[in-house]
C-alpha positions as CSV (number, residue, x, y, z in Angstrom):
1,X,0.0,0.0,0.0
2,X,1.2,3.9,-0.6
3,X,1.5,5.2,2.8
4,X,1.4,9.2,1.7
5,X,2.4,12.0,4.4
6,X,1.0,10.2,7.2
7,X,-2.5,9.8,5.7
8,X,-4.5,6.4,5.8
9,X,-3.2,4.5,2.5
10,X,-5.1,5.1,-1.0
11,X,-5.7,1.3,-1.3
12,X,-4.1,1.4,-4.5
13,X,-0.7,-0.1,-5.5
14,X,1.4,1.8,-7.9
15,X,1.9,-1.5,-10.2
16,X,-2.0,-2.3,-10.2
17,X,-3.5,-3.2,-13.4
18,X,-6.1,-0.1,-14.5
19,X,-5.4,1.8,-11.1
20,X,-2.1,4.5,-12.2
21,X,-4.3,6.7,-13.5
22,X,-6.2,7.3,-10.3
23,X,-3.1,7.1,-8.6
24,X,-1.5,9.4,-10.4
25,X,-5.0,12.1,-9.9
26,X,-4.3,11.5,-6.3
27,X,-0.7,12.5,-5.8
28,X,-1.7,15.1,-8.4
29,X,-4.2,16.7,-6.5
30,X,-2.6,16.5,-3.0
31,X,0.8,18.2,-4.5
32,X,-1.9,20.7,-5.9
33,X,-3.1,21.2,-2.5
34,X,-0.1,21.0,-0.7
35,X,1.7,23.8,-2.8
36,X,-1.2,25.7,-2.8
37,X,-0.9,25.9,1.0
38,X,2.7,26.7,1.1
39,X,2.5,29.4,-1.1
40,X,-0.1,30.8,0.7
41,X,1.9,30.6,4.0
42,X,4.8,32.5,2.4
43,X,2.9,34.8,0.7
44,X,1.4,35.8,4.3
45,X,4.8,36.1,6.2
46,X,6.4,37.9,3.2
47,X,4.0,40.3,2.4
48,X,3.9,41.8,6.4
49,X,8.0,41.9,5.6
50,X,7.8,43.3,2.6
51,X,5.4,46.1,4.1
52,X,8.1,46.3,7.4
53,X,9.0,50.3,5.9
54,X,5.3,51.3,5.8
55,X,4.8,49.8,8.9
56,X,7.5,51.7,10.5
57,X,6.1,55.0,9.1
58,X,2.7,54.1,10.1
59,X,4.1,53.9,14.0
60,X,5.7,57.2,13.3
61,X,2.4,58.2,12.3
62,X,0.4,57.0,15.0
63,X,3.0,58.2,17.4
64,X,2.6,61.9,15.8
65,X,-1.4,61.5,16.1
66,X,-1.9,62.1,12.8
67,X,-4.5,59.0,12.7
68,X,-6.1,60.1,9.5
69,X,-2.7,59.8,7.7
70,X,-2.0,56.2,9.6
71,X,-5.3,55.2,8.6
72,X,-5.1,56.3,5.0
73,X,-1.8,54.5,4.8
74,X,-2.9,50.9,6.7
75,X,-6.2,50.5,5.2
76,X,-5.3,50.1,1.7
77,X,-2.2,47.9,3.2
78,X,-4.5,45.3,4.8
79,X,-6.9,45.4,2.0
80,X,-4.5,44.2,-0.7
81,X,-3.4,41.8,1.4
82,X,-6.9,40.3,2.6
83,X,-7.3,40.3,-1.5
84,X,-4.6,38.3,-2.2
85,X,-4.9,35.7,0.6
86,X,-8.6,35.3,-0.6
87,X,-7.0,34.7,-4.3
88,X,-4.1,32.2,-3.6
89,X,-6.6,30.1,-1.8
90,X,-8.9,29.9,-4.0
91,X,-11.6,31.4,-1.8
92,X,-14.1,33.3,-4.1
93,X,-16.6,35.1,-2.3
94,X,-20.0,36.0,-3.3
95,X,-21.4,39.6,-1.0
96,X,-24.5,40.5,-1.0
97,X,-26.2,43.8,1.4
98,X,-23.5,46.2,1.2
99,X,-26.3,48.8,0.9
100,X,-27.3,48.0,4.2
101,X,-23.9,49.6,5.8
102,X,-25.2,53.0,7.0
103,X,-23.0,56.1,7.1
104,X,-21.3,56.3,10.4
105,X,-19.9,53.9,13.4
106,X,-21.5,50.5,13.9
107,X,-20.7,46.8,15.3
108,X,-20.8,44.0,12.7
109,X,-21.8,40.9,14.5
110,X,-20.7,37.9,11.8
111,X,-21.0,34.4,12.7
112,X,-17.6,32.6,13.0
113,X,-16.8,29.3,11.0
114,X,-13.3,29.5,10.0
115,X,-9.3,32.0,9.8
116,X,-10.7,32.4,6.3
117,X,-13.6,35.1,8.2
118,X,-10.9,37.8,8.9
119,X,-9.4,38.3,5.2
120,X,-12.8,37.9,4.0
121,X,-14.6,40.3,6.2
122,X,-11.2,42.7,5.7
123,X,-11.0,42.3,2.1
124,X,-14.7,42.7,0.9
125,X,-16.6,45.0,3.4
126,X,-17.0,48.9,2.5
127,X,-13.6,48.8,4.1
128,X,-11.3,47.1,7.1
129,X,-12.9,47.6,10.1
130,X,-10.5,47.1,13.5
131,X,-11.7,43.9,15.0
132,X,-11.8,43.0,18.6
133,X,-9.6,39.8,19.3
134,X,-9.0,37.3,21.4
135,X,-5.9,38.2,23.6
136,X,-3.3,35.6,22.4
137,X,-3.4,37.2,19.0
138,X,-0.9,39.6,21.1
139,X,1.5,36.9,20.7
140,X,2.0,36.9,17.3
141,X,4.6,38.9,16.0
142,X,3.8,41.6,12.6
143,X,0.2,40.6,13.1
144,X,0.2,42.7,16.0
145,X,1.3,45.2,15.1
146,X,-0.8,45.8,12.1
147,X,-4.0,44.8,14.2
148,X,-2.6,47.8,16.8
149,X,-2.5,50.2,14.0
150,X,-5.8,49.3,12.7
151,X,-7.4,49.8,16.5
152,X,-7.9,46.5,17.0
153,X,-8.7,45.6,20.9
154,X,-7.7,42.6,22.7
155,X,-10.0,40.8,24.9
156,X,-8.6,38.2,27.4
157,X,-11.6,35.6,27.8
158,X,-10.7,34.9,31.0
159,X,-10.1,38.2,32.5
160,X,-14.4,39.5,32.6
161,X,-12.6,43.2,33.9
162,X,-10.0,43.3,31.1
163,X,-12.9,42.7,28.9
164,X,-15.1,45.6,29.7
165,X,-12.2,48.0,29.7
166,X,-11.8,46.7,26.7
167,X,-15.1,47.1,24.5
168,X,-15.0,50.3,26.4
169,X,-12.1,51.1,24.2
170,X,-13.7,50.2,21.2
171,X,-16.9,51.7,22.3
172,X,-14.6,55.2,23.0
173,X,-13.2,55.0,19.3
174,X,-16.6,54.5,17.8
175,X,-17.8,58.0,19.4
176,X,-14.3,59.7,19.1
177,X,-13.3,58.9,15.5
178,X,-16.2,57.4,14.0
179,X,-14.9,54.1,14.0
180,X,-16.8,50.5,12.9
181,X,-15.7,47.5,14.5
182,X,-15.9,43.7,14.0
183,X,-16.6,41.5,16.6
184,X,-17.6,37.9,16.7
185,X,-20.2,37.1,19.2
186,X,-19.5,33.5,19.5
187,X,-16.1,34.0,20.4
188,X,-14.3,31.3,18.7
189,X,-14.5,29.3,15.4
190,X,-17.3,26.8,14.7
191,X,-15.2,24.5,12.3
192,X,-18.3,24.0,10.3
193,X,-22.0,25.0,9.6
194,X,-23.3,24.6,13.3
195,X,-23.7,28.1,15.0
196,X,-22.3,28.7,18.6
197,X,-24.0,30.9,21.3
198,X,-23.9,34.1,21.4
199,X,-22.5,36.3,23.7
200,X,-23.5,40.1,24.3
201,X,-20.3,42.0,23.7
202,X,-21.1,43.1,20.7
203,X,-24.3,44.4,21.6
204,X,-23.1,46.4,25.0
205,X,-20.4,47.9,22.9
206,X,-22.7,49.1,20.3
207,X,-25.4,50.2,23.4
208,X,-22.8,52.1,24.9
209,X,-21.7,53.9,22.0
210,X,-25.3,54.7,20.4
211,X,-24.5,52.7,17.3
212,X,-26.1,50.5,15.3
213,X,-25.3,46.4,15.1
214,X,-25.0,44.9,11.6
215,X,-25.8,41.1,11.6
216,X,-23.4,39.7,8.4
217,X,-24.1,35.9,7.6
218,X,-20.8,34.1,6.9
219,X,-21.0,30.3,5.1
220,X,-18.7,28.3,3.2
221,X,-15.2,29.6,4.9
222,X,-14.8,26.4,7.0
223,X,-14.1,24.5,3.8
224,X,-11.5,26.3,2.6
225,X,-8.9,25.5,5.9
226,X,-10.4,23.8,8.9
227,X,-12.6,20.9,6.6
228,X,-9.3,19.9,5.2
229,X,-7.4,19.7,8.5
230,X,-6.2,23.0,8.1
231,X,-4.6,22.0,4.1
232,X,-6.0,24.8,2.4
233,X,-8.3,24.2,-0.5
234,X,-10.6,26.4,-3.0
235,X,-13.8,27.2,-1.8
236,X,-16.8,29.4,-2.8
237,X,-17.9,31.5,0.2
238,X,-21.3,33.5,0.6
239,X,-21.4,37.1,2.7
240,X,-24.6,38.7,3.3
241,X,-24.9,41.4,4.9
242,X,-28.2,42.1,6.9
243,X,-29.9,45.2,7.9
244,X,-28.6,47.2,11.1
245,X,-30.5,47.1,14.2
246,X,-30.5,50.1,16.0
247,X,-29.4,50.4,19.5
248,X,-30.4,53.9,20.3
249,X,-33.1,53.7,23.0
250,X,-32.7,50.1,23.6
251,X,-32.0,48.9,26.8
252,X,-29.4,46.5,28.7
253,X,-32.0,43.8,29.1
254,X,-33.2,44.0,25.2
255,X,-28.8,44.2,24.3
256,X,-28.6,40.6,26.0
257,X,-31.4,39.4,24.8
């Protein structure tokens, strides 16, 4: 039997009478899929290297409070890159609702299957919006920094005081600079189709900044990582974007309901 990368065997010998054509698909399709996952990987790494310079000038930036300029300068940054990750994967994305993204702050509230939900909800929304994220993202090195200058907030799950000072902080940016955020009320990945509970971050944040929440159905990014134990395959992906729900006037006992 063909033992191949530690997988179960094909069942197929390479000598077998009618079977080297199949054989030959298979190893053609995992090398397919395990260069396609490579490339991805070093396309993600180099890309934050390659951007190290505008990174740097971004801090400077930042550190000068001009945060229109820093802005100006990251979005774009992150977009491309959100674009191509989406592309080198394979991951096409069909969006629908984009009308119903009013002028102003808001909270988008997605469901959560998959990694894929970042550089999709990054590449393809009216713009990147600063997500708030989980506290060992911290750890990472590049990635935090970009997610810093983007206003992304940090939530450790375990720490319920760190976590109000921190939707606080997002709430504070929606009033002071008119900023949107991402967050994903179930907290972690689903792996699959199957939806988790929801938590009411999302909705205090929004209720204590006066802004509107923006339900956005996410389905199909599972497949393109964590269906394939993490290999990363093609997938098509469907976004829809559903219409806000106000928060203005609402109160604490509606947010958690």
């Amino acid at each position: 039997m063909i033992q191949l990368s530690g997988r179960k065997s094909t069942g197929f010998r390479r000598g077998d009478k009618g079977s080297g054509w199949v054989y030959n698909r298979f190893i053609s399709r995992e090398g397919a899929v395990f260069m396609r996952t490579i490339i991805w990987f070093i396309y993600f790494w180099g890309y934050l290297l390659f951007a190290l310079p505008k990174m740097k000038r971004a801090q400077r930036l930042q550190a000068a409070g001009e945060l229109d300029a820093r802005d100006a300068l990251v979005e774009p940054m992150i977009q491309k890159w959100a674009r191509a990750l989406l592309r080198l994967a394979g991951v096409q994305v069909e969006l629908t609702g984009l009308e119903n993204i009013p002028e102003g702050p808001a909270v988008f509230v997605p469901n959560h299957q998959s990694y894929f939900d970042i550089p999709v909800l990054l590449a393809w929304l009216d713009k990147p919006h600063p997500l708030v994220s989980k506290q060992e993202v911290k750890k990472i090195p590049l990635i935090r920094t970009w997610m810093e200058l983007l206003d992304c907030v940090f939530i450790d799950r375990d720490n319920a005081r760190q976590s109000v000072t921190a939707l606080g902080t997002a709430a504070a940016n929606m009033t002071q600079r008119g900023r949107s955020f991402i967050i994903f009320p179930e907290g972690t990945r689903s792996r699959g189709e199957e939806v988790g509970e929801f938590k009411n971050g999302g909705f205090r944040a929004a209720l204590k900044a006066g802004v509107p929440v923006i339900p956005v159905v996410i389905d199909g990014t599972y497949k393109a990582m964590e269906a394939n134990h993490m290999w990363i395959h093609p997938a098509s992906v469907q976004v829809k974007v559903l219409p806000p729900v106000p928060t203005q006037g609402m109160s604490r006992e509606e947010a958690k309901c």
